[in-house]
C-alpha positions as CSV (number, residue, x, y, z in Angstrom):
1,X,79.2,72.8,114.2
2,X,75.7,72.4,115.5
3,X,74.0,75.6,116.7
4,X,76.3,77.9,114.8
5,X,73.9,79.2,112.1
6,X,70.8,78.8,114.2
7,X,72.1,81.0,116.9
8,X,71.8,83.8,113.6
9,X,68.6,83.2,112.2
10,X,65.9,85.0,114.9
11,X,68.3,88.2,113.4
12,X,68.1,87.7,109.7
13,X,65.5,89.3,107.3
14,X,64.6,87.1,104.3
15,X,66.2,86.6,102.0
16,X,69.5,87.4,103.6
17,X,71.5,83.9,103.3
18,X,73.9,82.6,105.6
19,X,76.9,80.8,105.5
20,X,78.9,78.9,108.9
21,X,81.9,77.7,108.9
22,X,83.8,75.9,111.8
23,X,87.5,74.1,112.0
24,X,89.5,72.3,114.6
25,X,93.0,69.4,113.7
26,X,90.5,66.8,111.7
27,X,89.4,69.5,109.5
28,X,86.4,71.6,108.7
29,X,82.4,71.2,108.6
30,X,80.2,74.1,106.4
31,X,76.9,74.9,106.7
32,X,74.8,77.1,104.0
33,X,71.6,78.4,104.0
34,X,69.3,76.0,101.4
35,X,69.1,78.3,98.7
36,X,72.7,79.6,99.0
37,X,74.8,78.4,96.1
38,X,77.4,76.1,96.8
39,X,80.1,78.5,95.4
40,X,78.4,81.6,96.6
41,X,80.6,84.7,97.1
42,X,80.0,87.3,100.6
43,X,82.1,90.4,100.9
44,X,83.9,89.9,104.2
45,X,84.8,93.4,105.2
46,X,87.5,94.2,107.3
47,X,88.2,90.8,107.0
48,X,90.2,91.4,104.3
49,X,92.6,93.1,106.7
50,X,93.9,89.7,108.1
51,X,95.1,88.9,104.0
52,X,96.3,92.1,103.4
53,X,98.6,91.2,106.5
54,X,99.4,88.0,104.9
55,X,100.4,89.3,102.0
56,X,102.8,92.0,103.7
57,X,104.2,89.1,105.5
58,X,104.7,86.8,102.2
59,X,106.2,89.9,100.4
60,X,109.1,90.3,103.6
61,X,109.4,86.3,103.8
62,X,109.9,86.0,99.7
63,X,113.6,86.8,99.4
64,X,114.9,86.8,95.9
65,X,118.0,87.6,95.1
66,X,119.8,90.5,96.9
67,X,117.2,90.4,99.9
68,X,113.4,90.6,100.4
69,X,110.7,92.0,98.6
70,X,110.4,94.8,101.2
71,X,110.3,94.6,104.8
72,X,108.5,95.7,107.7
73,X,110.2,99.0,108.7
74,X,110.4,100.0,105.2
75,X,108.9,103.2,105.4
76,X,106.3,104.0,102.5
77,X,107.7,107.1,101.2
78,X,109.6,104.6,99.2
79,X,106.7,104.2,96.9
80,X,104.7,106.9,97.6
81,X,104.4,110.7,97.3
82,X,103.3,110.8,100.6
83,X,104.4,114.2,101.8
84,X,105.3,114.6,105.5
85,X,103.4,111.0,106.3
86,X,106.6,109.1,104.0
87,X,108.1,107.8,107.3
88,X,105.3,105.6,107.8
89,X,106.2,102.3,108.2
90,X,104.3,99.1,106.9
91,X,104.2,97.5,110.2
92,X,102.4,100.8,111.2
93,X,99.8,100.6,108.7
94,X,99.5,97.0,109.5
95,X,98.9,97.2,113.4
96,X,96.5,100.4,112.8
97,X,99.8,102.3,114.5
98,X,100.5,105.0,112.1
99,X,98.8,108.0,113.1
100,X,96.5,107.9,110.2
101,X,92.9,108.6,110.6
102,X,89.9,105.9,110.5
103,X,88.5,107.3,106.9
104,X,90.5,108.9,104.4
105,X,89.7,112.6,105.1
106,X,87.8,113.4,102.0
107,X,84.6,109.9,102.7
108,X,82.0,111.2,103.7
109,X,81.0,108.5,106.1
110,X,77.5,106.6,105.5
111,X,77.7,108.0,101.7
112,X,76.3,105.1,99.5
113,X,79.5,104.5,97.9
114,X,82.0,106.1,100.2
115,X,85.3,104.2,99.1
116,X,84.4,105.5,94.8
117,X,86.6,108.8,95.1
118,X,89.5,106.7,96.8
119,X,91.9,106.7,93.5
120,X,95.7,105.8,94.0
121,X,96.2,109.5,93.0
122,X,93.7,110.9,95.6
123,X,95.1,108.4,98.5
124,X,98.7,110.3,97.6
125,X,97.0,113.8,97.6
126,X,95.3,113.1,100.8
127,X,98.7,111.5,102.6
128,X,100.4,115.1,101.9
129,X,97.7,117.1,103.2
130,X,97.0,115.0,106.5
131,X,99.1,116.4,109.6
132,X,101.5,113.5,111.1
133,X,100.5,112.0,113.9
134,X,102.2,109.5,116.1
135,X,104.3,106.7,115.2
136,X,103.9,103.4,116.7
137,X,103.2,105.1,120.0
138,X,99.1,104.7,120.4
139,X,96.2,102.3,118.5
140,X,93.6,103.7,116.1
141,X,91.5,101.5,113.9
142,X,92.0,102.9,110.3
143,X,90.8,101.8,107.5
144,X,92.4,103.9,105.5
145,X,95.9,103.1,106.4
146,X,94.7,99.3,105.1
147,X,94.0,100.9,101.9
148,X,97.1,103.3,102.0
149,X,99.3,99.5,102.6
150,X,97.7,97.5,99.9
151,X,98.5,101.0,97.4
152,X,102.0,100.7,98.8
153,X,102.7,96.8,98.4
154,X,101.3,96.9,95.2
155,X,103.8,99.6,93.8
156,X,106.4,97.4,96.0
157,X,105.8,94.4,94.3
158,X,105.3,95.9,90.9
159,X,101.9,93.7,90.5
160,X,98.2,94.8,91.2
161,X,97.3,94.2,94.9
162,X,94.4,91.4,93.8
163,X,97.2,89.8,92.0
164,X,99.2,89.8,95.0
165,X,95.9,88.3,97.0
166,X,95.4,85.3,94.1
167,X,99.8,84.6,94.6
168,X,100.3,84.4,98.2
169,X,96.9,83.6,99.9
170,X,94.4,82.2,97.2
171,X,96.3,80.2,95.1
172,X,98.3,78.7,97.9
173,X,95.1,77.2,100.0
174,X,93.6,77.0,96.9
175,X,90.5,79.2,97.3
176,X,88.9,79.5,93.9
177,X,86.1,81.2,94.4
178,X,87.5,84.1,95.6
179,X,88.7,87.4,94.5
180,X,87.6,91.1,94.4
181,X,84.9,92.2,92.5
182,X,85.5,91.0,88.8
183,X,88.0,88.3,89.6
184,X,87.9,84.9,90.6
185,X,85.3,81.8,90.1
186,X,82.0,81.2,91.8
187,X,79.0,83.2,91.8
188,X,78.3,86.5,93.6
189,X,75.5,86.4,96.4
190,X,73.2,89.6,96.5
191,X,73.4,91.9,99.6
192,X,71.0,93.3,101.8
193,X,70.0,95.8,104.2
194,X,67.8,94.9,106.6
195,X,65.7,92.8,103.7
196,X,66.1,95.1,100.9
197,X,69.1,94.6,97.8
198,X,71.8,97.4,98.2
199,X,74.2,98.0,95.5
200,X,77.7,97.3,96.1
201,X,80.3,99.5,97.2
202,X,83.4,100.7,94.2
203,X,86.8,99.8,95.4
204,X,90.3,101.0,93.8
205,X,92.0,100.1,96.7
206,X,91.6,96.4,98.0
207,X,93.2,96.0,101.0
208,X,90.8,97.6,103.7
209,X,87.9,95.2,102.7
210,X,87.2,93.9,99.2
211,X,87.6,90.5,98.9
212,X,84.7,88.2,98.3
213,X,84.9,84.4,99.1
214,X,82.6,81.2,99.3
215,X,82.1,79.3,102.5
216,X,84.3,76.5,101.4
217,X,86.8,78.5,100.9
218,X,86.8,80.4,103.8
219,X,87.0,77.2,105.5
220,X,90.5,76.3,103.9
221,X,91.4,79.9,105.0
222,X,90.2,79.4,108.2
223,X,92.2,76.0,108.8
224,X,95.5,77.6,108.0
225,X,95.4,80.3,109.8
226,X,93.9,77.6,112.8
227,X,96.7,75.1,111.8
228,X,99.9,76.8,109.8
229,X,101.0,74.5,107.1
230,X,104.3,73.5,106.7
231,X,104.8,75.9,103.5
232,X,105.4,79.5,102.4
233,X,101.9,80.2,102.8
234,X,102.1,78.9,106.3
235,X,105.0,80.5,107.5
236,X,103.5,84.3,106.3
237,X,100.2,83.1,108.7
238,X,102.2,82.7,111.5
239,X,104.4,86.2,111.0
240,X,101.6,87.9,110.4
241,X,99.6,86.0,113.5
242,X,102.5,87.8,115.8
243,X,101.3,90.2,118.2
244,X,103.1,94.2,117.0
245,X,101.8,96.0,119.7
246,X,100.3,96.1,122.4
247,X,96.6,97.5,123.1
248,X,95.8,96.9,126.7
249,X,96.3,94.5,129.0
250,X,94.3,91.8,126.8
251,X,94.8,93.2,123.4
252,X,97.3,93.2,121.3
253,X,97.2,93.6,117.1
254,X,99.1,91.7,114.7
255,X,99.5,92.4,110.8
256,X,95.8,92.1,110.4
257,X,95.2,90.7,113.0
258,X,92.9,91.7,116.1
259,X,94.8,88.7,119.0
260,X,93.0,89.0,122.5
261,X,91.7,88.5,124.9
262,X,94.7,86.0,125.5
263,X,94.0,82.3,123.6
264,X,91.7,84.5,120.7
265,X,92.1,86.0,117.6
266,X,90.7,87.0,114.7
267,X,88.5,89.9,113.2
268,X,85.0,91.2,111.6
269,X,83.8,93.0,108.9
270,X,80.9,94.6,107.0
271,X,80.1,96.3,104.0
272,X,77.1,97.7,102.1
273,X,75.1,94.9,102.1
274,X,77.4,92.3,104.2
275,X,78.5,90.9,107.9
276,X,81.2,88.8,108.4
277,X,82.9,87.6,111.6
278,X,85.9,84.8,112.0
279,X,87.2,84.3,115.0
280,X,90.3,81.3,116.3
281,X,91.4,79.9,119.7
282,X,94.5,78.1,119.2
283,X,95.1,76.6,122.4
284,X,91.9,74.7,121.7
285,X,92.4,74.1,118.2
286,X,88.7,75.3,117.6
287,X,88.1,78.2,114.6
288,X,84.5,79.1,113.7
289,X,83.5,81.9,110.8
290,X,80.2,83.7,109.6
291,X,79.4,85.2,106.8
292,X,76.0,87.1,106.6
293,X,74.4,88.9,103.1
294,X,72.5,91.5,105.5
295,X,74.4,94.2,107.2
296,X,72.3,94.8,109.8
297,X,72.6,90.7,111.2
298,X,73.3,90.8,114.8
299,X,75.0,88.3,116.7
300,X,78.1,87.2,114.4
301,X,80.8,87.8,117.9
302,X,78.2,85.6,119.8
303,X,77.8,82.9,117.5
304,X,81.4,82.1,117.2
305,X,82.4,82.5,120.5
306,X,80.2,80.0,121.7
307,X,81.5,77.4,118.6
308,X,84.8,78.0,120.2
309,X,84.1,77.3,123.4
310,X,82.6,73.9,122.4
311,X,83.3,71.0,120.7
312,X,82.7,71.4,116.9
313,X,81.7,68.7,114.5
314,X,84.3,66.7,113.0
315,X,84.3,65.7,109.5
């Protein structure tokens, strides 16, 4: 994993820390910045979305008696007052597909705490007054249909949606120090922008980006999703790893997931005071993650491209 976290540092601003992470068949090396705790927690952003995908495709795998938990063209209307945008689908909201718009229409975007207003009660109000758009015809990054799924499979599953992220992803690669704000061991890292402490951002809804996680466990996170295991955990991985639709030529998205150009995958993320940026090629068996307490760190896409297009260090 050499060369990883150096290629970051001319673009941090003390005392942003930094934490790189890089996998391949033998297993995983981590590197942390020297005054980073050991269990220190970054917010990963949008790459949350890639959990949220693997929790939608744990709930359609986990089939108890008299079928599954929900499935993928369940629509969402099933759980939510959602107006003339019911016939949504949950593989919609999962491959950014369902005609939903980037930001919930009441954020302001670059507020200080844009997500604070987002109540399960205001994400119903707003799905009645947006205008349908396409189904599963064209691709539009929304974070708000992330946050309009994890609403949905937590009224699907009857259980709070961080609940659902400790049962089928935490638990499973047993990831300890992570959670969403309030939940979970280890021991929160400060964020920054551009050198200076920012406050972070208020979260009812989970799925679109509020986890926080250690760089030891993002490394067990990152091998799975590099290496499936033979389990429940590792079969919802490799459903929600399967490309839904197709962007272009060279991209496609999965539940989640961002897969192209062909033999890639994987996705970034940023918050208030965060960067984070994971990235896998399969066919090389090579993963590589960074996690950043600055949001304005450059370089993340770079840093892990080249780890993947290189031996990494074997433990």
């Amino acid at each position: 994993m050499t060369g990883l976290a150096e290629t970051l540092e001319p673009t941090l601003t003390a005392p942003a820390m930094i934490a790189a992470v890089a996998a391949d068949e033998d297993g995983y090396a981590v590197r942390i910045s020297d005054d980073c705790p050991l269990d220190g927690r970054f917010e990963i952003g949008s790459v949350t979305k890639t959990m949220t995908g693997l929790v939608l495709a744990a709930l359609v795998l986990d089939a108890p008696p008299g079928g599954a938990t929900v499935s993928l063209d369940d629509r969402i209307g099933r759980w939510l007052d959602a107006g003339p945008n019911g016939d949504i689908t949950l593989a919609q909201l999962a491959a950014h597909t369902s005609g939903l718009p980037r930001l919930a229409p009441g954020q302001t975007p670059g507020g200080a705490d844009p997500h604070a207003f987002l109540t399960p009660e205001v994400t119903e109000r707003e799905l009645r007054l947006i205008a349908p758009g396409p189904r599963g015809a064209d691709w539009e990054y929304s974070n708000f249909g992330f946050q309009v799924l994890s609403l949905a499979l937590e009224r699907a599953a009857g259980t709070p949606f961080p609940a659902l992220l400790d049962r089928y992803v935490f638990r499973p690669l047993s990831m300890t120090c992570s959670g969403v704000a309030g939940q979970g061991g280890g021991s929160r890292v400060q964020g920054h922008a551009r050198g200076r402490p920012v406050a972070r951002w208020t979260h009812h809804l989970w799925g679109a980006g509020g986890v926080e996680t250690s760089a030891e466990d993002m490394a067990r996170y990152l091998s799975a999703c590099l290496t499936p295991p033979g389990s429940p955990v590792g079969r919802a991985i490799q459903l929600a790893q399967q490309p839904r639709y197709q962007i272009d030529p060279l991209r496609s998205a999965g539940l989640g997931w961002a897969l192209g150009p062909p033999g890639y995958l994987g996705h970034d993320g940023g918050t208030s005071g965060f960067r984070a940026m994971l990235g896998l090629k399969p066919p090389a068996c090579r993963a590589a993650a960074v996690l950043v307490s600055d949001r304005a760190s450059a370089g993340l896409p770079l840093a892990v491209r080249r780890t993947l297009e290189r031996d990494t260090e074997r433990r």
